[in-house]
N, C-alpha and C positions, 0 to 999 in steps of 0.2 A: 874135535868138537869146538876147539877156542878158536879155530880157522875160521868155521862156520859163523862165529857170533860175531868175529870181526869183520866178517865179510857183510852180513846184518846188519855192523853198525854202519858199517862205508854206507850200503844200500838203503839204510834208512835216510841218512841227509837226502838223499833221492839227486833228482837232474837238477833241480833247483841251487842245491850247493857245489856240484860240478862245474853248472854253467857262473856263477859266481868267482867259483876260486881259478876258474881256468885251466879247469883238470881235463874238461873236456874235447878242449884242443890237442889231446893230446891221446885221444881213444882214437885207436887203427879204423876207424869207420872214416874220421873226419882226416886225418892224417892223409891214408887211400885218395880222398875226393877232392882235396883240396883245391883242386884246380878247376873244379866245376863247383865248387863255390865261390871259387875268385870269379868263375865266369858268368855267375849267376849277379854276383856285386856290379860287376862292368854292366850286363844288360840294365840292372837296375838303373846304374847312373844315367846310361845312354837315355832311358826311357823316361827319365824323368827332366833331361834337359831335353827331350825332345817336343815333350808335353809341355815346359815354359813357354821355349820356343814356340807352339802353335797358339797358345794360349794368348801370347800377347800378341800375336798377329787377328788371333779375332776380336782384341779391345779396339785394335786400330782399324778393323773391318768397321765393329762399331761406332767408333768415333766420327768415322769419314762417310758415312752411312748418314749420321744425327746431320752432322755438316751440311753433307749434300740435299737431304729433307727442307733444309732451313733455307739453302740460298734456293731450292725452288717454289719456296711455299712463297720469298722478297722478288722471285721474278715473276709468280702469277700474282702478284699484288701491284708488281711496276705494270706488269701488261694490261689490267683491267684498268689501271688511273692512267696510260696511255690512251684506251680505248673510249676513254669517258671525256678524259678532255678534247681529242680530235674530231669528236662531234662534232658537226657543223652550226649550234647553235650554240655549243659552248666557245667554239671560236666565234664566233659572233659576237655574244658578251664579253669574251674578252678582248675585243677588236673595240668595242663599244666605249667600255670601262678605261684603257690604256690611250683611251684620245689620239685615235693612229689616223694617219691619211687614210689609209686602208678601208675601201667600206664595202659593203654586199653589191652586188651587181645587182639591178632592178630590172637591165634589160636580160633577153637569153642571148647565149653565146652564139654567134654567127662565123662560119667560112670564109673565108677571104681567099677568091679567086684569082690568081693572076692573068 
């Protein structure tokens, strides 16, 4: 009967003061598996620098992503003030304004035959 109560008392602290004191490292369940909890620990590790690893490869997706947005939102902004000033009236004014030799042709362009 005092077996019993001791045994009672062990099982009252429960897993909670096992896993605490360290006792439970030391029950033939975990003793036995040891090594597939070693190898459950490695997966973990693997799996979590694996996870860094892609994690910071899609900030850099995203960053190179915003980048790339930007210089083509400054190339369709250069192409339409390209398109604006090679007008032919806007070269005009500006041929006007800059006092060039350069001036509009009044006649039309003609062939020269040899």
């Amino acid at each position: 009967m005092s077996e019993e109560k001791n045994t009672k008392k062990k099982n009252k602290g429960g897993i909670l003061n096992r896993i605490m004191g360290g006792q439970i490292f030391t029950s033939r369940i975990i003793t036995d598996n040891a090594w597939l909890f070693a190898l459950i620990v490695l997966y973990s590790f693997i799996y979590v620098g694996i996870r860094y690893e892609h994690e910071q490869k899609l900030l850099k997706i995203d960053r190179l992503t915003k980048r790339r947005d930007k210089l083509k939102n400054n190339l369709l902004t250069l192409k339409s003030e390209f398109s604006y000033k090679s007008r032919q009236t806007e070269i005009e004014n500006f041929l006007q304004e800059s006092d060039s030799e350069l001036k509009v042709a009044t006649r039309p362009t003609y062939k020269v035959k040899k």
